[in-house]
N, C-alpha and C positions, 0 to 999 in steps of 0.2 A: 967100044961101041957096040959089037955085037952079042956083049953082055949083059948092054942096059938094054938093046931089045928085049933079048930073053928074060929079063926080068919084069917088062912091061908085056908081053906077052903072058906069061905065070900069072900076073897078077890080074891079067885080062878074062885070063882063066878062071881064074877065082873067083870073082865078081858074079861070074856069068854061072858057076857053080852056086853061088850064096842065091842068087834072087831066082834059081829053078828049085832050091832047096825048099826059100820063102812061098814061093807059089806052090808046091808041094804040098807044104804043112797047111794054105788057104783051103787048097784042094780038097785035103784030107779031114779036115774038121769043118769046113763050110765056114759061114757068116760067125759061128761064135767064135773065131780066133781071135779078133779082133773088134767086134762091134760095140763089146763094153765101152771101146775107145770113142765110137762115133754116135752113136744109137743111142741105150740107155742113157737116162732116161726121158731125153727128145727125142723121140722117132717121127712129130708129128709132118703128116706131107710126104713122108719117103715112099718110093717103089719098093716093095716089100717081096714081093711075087715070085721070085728067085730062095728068098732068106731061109733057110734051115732052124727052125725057131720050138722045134720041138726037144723037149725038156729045157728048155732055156726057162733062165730066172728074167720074167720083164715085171715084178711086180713094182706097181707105182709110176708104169711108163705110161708114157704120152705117145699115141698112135693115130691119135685126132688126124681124119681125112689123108690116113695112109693108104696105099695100093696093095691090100692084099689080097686080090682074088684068086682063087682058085687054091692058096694056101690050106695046108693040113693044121689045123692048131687042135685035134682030138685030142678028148682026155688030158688038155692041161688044166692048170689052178694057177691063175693072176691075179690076187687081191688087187683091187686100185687100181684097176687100169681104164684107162679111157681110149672107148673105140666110137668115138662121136664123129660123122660124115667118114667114117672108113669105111673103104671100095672092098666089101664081103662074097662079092658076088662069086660062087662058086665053091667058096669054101670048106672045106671038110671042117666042122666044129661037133662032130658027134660024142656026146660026155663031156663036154668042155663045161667050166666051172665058171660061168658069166656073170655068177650073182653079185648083185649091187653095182656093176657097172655101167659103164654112159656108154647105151649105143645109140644114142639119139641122131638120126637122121645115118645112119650105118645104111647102105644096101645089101640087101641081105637074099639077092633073087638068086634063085638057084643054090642058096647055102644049103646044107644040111648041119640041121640042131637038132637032128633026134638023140632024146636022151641030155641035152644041153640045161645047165640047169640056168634061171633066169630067175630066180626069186630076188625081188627089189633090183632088178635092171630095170634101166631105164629105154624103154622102146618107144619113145614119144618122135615122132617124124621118121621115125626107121623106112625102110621102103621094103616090103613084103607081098609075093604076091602068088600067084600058083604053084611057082615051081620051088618054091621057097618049103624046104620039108623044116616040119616044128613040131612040136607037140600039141594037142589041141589047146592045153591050158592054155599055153605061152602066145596061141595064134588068138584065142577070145582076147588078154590081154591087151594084145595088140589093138587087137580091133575096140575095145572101148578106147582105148586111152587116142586114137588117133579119129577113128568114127563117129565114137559118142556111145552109150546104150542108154537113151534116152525111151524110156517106158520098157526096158525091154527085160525078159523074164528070165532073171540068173537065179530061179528058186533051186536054193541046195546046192548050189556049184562051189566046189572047190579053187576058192583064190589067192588062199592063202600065201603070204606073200610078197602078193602083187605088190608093183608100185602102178597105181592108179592116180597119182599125181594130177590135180588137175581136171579131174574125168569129168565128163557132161551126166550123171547118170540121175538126172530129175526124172522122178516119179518110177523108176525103174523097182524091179522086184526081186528084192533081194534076199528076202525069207529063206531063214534056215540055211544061206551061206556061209561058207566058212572063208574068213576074212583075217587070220590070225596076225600078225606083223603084217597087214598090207597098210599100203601108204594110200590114204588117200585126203594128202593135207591138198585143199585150195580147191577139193571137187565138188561140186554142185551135185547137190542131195536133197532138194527141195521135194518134198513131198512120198520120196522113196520109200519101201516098206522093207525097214532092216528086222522085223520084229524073229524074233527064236533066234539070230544068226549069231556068229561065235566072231567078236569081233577085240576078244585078248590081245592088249598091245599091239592096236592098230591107233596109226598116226592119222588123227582130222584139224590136223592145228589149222584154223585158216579155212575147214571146212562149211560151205552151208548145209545145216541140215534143218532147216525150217520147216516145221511139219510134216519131220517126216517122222517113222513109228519105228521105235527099236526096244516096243516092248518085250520082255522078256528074254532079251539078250543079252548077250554075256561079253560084258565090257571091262573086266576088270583089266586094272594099267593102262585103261587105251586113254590114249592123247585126245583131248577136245580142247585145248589151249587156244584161246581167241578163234573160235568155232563161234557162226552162228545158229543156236537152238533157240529159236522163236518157236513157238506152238510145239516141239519136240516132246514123243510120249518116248519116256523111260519108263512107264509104270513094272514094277515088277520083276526089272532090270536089274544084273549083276554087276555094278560097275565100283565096286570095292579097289580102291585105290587108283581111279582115273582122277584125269587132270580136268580141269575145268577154268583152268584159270584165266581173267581174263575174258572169257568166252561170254558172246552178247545173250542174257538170257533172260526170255518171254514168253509168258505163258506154259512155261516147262510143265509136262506133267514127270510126277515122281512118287504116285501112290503105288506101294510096295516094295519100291527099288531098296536096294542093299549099298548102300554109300560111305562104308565105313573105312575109313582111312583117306576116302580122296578128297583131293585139293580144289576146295570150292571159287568159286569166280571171284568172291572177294579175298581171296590168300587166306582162309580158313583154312585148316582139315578138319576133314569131319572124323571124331572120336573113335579112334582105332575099335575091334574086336577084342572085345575081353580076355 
């Protein structure tokens, strides 16, 4: 009898060795000992705010309307991830590698993005506001794609990019902006003046640009796939291998443009360079 104690006592021992050991090894590496098992890649919803998530691999995770405020995420790179309605607020994200992600409707007050890169994020409903440190590109960004820049004067600004998805920017001035890969399929450009701007493999699939002037700008590869260009002047325009396909077109001017190689609204191309 007093054997079988001792051997449920030892083993009682043991037990209570194993799970100080296991909470040991939690201890000592945090959240990634185990999160692979929980987390990746549905994180969306979780209280985060605790997690040790630096150098961790979440590329292609779902963080959609997670709680991470006040979290460190500096100086990572997450292709693919989605930070759409996540609780940002506080955040250290200084150097963080944002680009082409969804932070759409993300709170972002009091984060710091300095130095954050945001090229093709999506900041459409984000919530940003004083204490919200950004860069200025990323803060104009912001502000068209949520406010509008309806008439408003972006002569020569660097937007390179952007994702302007959408934008209200009728009759705005755009002259001599740099717009290189910015997205701006589905934006309203009625009347705008894009004319000298560098607008190389930027996306307007879906875009209006109804009279508006992009003379002498330089469009080569950019997307106009089912774009509206009613009254649209390209005179003089570089748009050697853009798309046009599709695209409703009225009264276009095109005295001087360089069109060679791209893909006409009736599924043409126009006759490569010699």
């Amino acid at each position: 009898m007093l054997g079988k104690a001792n051997h449920l006592l030892n083993f009682g021992r043991f037990s209570i060795l194993a799970l100080l050991g296991l909470f040991g090894l939690v201890a000592l590496f945090g959240i990634r000992g185990y999160r692979s098992q929980i987390c990746p890649p549905d994180c969306a919803g979780l209280d985060l705010r605790r997690a040790n998530l630096q150098g961790s691999n979440l590329t292609g995770a779902d963080l959609s309307q997670a709680n991470l405020s006040g979290i460190d995420l500096s100086e990572q790179l997450w292709p693919r991830l989605s930070l759409s309605g996540a609780d940002l607020q506080g955040a250290k994200l200084t150097g963080t590698n944002l680009s082409h992600l969804d932070l759409s409707g993300a709170d972002l007050r009091g984060a710091n993005l300095t130095g954050a890169r945001l090229h093709g994020a999506s900041l459409h409903r984000a919530v940003v506001d004083a204490t919200t440190q950004i860069d200025p590109k990323w803060r104009l960004v912001w502000e068209l794609v949520n406010q509008g820049g309806r008439y408003r004067d972006l002569t020569g600004l660097d937007l390179k990019e952007a994702n302007l998805w959408g934008s209200d920017l009728r009759g705005a001035n755009l002259s001599r902006a740099q717009l290189e890969r910015a997205v701006l399929s589905q934006a309203r450009l009625q009347d705008a003046d894009l004319s000298g701007a560098t607008l190389n493999e930027a996306d307007f699939q879906k875009a209006n640009l109804s009279q508006a002037n992009l003379s002498q700008a330089q469009c080569r590869w950019a997307d106009f796939r089912r774009a509206t260009l009613k009254g649209t002047n390209f005179s003089e325009a570089d748009a050697r291998g853009a798309w046009f396909g599709q695209a409703q077109v009225e009264g276009i001017r095109l005295e001087g443009a360089q069109l060679q190689g791209a893909l006409m609204p009736d599924g043409a191309r126009a006759p490569s360079e010699p």
